[in-house]
GUDREN-671979 format. One record per residue (C-alpha): x, y, z; residue in three letters; residue number from 1. Coordinates in steps of 0.02 Angstrom, whole numbers. Example, Ala and Ser with C-alpha at 12.3 -4.5 7.8 and 13.67 -1.06 7.14 Angstrom:
BEGIN
+--------+--------+--------+--------+-----+
:     c1 :     c2 :     c3 : residu : num :
+--------+--------+--------+--------+-----+
:    615 :   -225 :    390 :    ALA :   1 :
:    684 :    -53 :    357 :    SER :   2 :
+--------+--------+--------+--------+-----+
// end
This chain:
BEGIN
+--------+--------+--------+--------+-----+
:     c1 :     c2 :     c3 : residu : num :
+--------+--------+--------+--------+-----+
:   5070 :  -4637 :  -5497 :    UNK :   1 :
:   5149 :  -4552 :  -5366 :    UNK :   2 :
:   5082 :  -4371 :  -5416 :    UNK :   3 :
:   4897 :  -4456 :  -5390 :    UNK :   4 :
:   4950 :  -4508 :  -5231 :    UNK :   5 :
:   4997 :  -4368 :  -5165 :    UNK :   6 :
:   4868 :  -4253 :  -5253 :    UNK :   7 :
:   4717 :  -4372 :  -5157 :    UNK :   8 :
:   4816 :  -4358 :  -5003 :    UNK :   9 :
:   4764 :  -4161 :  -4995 :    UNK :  10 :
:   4592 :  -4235 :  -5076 :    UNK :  11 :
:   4540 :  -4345 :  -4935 :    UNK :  12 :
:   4604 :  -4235 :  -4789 :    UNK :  13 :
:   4517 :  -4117 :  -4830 :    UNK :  14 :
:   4363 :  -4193 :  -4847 :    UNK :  15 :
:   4376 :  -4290 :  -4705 :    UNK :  16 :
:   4409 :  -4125 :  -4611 :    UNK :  17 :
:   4265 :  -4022 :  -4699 :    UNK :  18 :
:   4154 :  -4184 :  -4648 :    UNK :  19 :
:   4188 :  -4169 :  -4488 :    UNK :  20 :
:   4177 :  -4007 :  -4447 :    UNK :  21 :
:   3981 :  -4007 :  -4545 :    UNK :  22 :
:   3925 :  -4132 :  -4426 :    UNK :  23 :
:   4003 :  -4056 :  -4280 :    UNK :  24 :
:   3916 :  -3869 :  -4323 :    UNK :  25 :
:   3765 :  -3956 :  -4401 :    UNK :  26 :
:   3732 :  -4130 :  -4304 :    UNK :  27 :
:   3816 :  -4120 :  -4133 :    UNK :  28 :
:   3807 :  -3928 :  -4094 :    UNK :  29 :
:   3603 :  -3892 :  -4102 :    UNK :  30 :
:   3596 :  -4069 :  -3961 :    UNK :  31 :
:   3734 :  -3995 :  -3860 :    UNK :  32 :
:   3684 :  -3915 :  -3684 :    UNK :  33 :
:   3651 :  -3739 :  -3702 :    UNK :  34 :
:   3835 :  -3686 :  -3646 :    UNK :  35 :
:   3903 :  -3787 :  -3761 :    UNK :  36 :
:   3803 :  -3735 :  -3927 :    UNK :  37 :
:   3898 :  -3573 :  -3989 :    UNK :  38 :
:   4091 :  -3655 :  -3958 :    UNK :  39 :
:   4037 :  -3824 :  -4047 :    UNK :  40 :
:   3974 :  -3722 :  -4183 :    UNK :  41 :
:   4113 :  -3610 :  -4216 :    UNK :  42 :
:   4232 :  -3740 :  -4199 :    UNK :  43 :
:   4137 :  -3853 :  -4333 :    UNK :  44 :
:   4151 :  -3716 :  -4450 :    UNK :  45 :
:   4321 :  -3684 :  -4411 :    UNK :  46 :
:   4346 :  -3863 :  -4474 :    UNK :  47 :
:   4239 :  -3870 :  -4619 :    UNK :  48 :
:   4347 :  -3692 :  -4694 :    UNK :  49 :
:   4508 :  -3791 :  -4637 :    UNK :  50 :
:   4461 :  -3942 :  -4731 :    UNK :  51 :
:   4436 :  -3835 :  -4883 :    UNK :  52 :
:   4582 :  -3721 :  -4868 :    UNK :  53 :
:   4678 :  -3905 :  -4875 :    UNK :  54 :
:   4608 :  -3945 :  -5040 :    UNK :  55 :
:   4654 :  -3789 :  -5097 :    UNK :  56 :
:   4825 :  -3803 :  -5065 :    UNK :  57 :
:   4829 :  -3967 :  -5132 :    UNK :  58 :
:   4759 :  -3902 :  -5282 :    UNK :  59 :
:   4873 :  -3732 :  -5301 :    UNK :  60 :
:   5021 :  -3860 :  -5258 :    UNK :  61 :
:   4961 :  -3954 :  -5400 :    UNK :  62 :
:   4936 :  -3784 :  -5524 :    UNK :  63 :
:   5128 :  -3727 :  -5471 :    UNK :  64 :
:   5202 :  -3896 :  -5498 :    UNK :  65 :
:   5134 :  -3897 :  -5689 :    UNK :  66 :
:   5177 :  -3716 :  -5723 :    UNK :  67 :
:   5358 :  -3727 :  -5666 :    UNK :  68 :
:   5351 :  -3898 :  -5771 :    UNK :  69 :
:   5282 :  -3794 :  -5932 :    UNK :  70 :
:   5424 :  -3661 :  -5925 :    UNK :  71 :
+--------+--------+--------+--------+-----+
// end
């Protein structure tokens, strides 16, 4: 149960994180005041490629752990 635990940890981070930084870029930025467009942008897709990049390393954590437990 543990391994579950820890593999939706990396699972809802990065969601959450990718979420975010959608909205931001997609929701918040195009309303912001004209100065304030292009750095609420870029930062929400900073986010949303963090939030994915955590999932991945969940994932490739995951992938290692059962290799090294295969050899």
């Amino acid at each position: 149960m543990k391994n579950v635990l820890g593999n939706a940890r990396y699972w809802v981070t990065g969601t959450l994180t990718a979420t975010v930084g959608v909205l931001l870029a997609r929701v918040v930025a195009p309303h912001a005041a004209a100065g304030l467009r292009v750095p609420a942008a870029l930062g929400g897709e900073i986010l949303a490629i963090g939030g994915l990049l955590v999932i991945c390393f969940g994932v490739s954590r995951r992938v290692n752990r059962k290799e090294s437990a295969d050899v």
